[in-house]
mmCIF file of the N, C-alpha and C atoms, coordinates in Angstrom:
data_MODEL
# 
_entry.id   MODEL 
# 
loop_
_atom_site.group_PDB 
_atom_site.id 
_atom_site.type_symbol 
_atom_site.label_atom_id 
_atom_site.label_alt_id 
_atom_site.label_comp_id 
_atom_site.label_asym_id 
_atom_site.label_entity_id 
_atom_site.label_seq_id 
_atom_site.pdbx_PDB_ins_code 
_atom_site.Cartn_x 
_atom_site.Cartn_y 
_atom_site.Cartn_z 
_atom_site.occupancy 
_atom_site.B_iso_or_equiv 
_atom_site.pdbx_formal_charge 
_atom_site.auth_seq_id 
_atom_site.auth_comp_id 
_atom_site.auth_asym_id 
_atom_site.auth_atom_id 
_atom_site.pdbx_PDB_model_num 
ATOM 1   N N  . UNK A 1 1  ? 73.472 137.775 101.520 1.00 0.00 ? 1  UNK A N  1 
ATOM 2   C CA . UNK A 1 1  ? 72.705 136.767 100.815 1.00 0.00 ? 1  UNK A CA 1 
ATOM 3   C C  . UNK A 1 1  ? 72.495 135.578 101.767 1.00 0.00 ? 1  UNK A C  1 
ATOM 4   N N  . UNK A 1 2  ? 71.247 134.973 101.643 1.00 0.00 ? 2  UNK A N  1 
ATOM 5   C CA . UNK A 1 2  ? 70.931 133.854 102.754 1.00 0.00 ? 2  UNK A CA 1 
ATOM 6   C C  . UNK A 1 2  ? 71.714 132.773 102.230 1.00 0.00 ? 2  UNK A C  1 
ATOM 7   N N  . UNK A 1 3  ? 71.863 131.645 103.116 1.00 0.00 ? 3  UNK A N  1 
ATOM 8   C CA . UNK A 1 3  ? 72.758 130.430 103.227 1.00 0.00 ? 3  UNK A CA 1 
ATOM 9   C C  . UNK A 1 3  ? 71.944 129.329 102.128 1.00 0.00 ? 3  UNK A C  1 
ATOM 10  N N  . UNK A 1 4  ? 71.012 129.449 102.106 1.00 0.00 ? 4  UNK A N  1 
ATOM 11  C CA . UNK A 1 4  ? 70.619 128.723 100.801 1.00 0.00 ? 4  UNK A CA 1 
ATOM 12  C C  . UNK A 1 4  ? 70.424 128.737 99.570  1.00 0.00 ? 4  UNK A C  1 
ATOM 13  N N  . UNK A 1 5  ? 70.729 130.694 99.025  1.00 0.00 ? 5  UNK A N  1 
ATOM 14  C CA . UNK A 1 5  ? 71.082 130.725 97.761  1.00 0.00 ? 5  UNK A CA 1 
ATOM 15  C C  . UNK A 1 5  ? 71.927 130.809 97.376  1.00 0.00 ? 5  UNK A C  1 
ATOM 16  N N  . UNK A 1 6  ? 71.851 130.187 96.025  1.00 0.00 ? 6  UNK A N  1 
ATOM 17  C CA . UNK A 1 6  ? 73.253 130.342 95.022  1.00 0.00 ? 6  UNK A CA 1 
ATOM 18  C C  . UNK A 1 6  ? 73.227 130.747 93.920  1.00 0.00 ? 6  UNK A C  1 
ATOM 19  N N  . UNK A 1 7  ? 74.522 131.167 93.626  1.00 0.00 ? 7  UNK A N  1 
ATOM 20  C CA . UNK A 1 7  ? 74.786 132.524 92.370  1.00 0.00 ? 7  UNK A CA 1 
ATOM 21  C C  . UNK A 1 7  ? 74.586 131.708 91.087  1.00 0.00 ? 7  UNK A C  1 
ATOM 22  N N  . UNK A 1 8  ? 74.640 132.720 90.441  1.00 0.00 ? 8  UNK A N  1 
ATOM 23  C CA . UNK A 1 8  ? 74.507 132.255 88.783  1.00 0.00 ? 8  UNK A CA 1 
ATOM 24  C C  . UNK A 1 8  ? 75.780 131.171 88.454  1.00 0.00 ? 8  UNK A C  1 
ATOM 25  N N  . UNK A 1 9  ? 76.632 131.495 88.965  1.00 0.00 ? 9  UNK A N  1 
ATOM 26  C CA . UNK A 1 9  ? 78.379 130.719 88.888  1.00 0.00 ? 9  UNK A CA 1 
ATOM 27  C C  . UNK A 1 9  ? 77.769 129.445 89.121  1.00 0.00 ? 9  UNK A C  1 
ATOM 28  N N  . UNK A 1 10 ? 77.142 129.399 90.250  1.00 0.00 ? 10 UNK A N  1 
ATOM 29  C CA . UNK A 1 10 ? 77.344 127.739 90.842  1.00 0.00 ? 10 UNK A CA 1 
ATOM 30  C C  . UNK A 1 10 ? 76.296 126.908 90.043  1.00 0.00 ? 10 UNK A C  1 
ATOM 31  N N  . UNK A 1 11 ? 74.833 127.906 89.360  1.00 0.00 ? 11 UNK A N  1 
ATOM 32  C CA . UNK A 1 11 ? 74.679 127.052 89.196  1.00 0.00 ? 11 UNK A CA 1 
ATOM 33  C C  . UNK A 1 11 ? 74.896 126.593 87.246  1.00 0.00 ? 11 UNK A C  1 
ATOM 34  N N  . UNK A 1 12 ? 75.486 127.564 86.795  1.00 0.00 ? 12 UNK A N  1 
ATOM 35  C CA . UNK A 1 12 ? 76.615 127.097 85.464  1.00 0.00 ? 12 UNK A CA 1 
ATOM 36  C C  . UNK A 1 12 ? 77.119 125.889 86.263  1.00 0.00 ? 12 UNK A C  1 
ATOM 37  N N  . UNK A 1 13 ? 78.144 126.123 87.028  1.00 0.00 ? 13 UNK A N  1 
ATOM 38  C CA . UNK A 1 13 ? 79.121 124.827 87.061  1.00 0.00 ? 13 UNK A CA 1 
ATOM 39  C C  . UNK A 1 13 ? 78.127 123.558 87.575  1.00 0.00 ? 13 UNK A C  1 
ATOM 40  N N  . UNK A 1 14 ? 77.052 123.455 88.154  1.00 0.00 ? 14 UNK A N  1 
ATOM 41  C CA . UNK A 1 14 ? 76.379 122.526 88.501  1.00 0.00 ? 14 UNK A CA 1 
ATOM 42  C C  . UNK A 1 14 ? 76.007 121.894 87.102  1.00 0.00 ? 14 UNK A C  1 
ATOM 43  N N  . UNK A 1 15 ? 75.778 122.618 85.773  1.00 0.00 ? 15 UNK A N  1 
ATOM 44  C CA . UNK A 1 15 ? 75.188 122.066 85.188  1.00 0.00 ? 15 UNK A CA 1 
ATOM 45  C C  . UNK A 1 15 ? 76.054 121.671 83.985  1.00 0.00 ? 15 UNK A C  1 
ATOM 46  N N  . UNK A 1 16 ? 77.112 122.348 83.686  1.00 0.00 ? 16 UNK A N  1 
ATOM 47  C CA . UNK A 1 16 ? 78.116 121.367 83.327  1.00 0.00 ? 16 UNK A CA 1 
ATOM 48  C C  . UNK A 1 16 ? 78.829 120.549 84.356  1.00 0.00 ? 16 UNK A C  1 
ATOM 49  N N  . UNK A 1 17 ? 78.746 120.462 85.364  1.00 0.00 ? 17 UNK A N  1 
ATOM 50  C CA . UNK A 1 17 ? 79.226 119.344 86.063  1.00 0.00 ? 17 UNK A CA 1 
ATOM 51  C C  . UNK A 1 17 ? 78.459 117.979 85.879  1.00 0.00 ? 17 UNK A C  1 
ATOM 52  N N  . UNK A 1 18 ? 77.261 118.277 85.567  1.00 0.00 ? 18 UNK A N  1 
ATOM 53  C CA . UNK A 1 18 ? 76.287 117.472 85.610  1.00 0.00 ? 18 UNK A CA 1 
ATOM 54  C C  . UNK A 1 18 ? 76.548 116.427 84.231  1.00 0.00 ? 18 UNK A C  1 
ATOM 55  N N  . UNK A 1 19 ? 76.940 117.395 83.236  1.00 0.00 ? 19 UNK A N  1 
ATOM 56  C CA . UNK A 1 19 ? 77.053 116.891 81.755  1.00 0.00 ? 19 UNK A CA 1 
ATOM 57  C C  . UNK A 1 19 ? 78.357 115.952 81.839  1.00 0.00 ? 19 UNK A C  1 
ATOM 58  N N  . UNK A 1 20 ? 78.912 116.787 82.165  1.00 0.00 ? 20 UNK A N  1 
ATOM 59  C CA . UNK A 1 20 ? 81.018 116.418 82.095  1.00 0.00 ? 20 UNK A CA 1 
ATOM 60  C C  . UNK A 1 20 ? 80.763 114.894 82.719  1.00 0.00 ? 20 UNK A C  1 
ATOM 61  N N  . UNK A 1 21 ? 79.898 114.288 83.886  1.00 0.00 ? 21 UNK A N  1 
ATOM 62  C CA . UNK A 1 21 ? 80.212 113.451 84.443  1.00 0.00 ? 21 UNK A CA 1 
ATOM 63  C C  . UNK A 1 21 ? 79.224 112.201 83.926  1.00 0.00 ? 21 UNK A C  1 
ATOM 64  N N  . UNK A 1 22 ? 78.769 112.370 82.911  1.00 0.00 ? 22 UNK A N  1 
ATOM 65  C CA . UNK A 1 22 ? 77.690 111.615 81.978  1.00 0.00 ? 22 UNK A CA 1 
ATOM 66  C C  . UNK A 1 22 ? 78.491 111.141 81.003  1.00 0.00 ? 22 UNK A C  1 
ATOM 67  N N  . UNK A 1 23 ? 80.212 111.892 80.631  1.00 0.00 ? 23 UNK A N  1 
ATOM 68  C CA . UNK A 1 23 ? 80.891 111.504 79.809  1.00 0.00 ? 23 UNK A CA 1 
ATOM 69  C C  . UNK A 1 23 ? 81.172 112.738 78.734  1.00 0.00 ? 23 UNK A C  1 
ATOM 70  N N  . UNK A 1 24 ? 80.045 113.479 78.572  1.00 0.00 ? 24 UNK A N  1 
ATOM 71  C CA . UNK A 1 24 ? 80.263 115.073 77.392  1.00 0.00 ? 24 UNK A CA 1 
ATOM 72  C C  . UNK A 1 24 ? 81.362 115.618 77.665  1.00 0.00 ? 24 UNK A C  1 
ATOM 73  N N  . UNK A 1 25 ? 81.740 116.046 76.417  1.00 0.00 ? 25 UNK A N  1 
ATOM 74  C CA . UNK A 1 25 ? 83.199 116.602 76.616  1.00 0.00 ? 25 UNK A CA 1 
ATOM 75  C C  . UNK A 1 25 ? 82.487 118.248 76.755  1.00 0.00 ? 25 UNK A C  1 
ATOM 76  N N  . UNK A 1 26 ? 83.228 119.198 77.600  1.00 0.00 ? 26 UNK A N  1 
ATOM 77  C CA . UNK A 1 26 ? 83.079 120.176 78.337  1.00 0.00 ? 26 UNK A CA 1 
ATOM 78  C C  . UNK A 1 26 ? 83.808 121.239 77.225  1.00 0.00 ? 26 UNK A C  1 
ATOM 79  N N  . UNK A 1 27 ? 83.195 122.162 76.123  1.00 0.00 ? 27 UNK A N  1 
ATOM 80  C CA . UNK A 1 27 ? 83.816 123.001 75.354  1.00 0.00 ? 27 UNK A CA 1 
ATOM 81  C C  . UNK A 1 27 ? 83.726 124.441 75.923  1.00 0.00 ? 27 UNK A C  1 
ATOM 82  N N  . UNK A 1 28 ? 84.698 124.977 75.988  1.00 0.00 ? 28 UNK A N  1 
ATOM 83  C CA . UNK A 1 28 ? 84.325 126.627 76.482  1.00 0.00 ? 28 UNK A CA 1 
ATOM 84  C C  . UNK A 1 28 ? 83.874 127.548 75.188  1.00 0.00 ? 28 UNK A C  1 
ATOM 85  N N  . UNK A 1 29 ? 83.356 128.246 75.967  1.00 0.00 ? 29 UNK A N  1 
ATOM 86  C CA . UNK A 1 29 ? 82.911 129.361 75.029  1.00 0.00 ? 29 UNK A CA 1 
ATOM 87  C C  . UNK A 1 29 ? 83.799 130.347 74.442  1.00 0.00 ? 29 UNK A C  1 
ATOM 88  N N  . UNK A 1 30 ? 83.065 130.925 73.024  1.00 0.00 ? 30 UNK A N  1 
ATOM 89  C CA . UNK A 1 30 ? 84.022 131.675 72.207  1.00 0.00 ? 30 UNK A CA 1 
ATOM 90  C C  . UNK A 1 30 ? 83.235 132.478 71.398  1.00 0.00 ? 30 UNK A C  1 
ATOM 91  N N  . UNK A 1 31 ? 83.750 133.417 71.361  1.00 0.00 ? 31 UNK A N  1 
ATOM 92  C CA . UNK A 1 31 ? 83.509 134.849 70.170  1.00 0.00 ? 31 UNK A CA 1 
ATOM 93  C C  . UNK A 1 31 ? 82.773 134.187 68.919  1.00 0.00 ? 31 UNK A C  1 
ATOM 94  N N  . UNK A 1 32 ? 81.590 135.097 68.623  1.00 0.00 ? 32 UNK A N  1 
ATOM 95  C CA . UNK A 1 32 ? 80.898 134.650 67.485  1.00 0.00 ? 32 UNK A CA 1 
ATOM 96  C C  . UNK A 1 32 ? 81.602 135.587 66.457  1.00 0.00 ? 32 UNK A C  1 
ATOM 97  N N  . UNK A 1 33 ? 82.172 137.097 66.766  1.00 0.00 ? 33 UNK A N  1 
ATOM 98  C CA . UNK A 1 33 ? 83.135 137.006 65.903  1.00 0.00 ? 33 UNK A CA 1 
ATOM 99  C C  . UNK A 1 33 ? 84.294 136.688 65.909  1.00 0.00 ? 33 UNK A C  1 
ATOM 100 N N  . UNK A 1 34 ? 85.137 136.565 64.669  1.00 0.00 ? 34 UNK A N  1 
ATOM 101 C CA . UNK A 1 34 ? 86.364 135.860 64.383  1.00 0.00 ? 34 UNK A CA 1 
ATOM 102 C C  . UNK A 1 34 ? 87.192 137.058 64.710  1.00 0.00 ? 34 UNK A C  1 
ATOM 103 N N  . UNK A 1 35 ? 88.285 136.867 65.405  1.00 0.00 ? 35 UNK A N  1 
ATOM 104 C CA . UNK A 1 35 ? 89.517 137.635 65.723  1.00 0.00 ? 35 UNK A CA 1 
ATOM 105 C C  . UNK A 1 35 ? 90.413 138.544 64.305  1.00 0.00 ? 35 UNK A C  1 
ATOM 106 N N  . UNK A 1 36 ? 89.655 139.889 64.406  1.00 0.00 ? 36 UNK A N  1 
ATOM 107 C CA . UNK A 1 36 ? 90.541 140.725 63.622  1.00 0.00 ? 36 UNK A CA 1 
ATOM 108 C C  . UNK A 1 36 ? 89.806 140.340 62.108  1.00 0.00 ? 36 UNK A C  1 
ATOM 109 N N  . UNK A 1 37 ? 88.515 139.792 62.377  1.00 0.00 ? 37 UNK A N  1 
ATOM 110 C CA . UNK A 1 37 ? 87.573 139.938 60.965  1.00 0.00 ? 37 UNK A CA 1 
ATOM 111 C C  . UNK A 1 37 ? 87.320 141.324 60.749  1.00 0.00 ? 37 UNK A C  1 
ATOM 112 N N  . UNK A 1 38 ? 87.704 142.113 59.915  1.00 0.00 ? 38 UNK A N  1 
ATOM 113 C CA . UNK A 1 38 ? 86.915 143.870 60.159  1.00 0.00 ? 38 UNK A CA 1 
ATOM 114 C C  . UNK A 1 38 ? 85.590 143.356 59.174  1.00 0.00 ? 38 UNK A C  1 
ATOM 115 N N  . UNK A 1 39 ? 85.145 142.691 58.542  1.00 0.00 ? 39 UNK A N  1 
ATOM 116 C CA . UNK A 1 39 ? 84.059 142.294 58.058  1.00 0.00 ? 39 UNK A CA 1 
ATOM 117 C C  . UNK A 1 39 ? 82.522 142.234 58.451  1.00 0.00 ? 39 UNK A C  1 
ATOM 118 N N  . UNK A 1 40 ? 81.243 142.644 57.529  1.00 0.00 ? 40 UNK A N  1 
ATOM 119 C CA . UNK A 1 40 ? 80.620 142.775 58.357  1.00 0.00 ? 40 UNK A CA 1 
ATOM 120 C C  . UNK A 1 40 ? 80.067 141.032 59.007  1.00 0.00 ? 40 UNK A C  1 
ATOM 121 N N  . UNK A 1 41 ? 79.526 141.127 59.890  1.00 0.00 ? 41 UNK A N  1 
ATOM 122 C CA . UNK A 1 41 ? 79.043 139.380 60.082  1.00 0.00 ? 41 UNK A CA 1 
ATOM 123 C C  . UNK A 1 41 ? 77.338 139.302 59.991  1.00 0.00 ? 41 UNK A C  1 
ATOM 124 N N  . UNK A 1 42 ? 76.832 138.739 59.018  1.00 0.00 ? 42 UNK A N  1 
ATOM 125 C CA . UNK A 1 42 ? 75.659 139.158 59.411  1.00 0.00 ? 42 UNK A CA 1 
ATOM 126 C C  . UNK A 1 42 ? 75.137 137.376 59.602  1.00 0.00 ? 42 UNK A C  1 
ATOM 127 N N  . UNK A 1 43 ? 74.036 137.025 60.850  1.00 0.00 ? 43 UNK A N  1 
ATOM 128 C CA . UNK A 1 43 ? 73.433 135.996 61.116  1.00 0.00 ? 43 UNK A CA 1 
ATOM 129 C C  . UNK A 1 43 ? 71.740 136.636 61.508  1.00 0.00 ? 43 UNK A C  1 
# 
């Protein structure tokens, strides 16, 4: 890969880096389903 591109990684963290330092609090991501729901989920 050439020296001036960058991966999908960097540029996620570029863009919460971008937020985080504006003051936003930085939430990670999580399962839209709920842990050990056997239920169906419908959205």
């Amino acid at each position: 890969m050439p020296d001036n591109m960058i991966t999908g990684n960097q540029i996620r963290k570029s863009f919460i880096d971008f937020f985080v330092a504006r003051g936003h609090t930085y939430v990670p991501s999580s399962s839209l389903v709920p842990t050990g729901d056997q239920t169906l989920l419908f959205t």
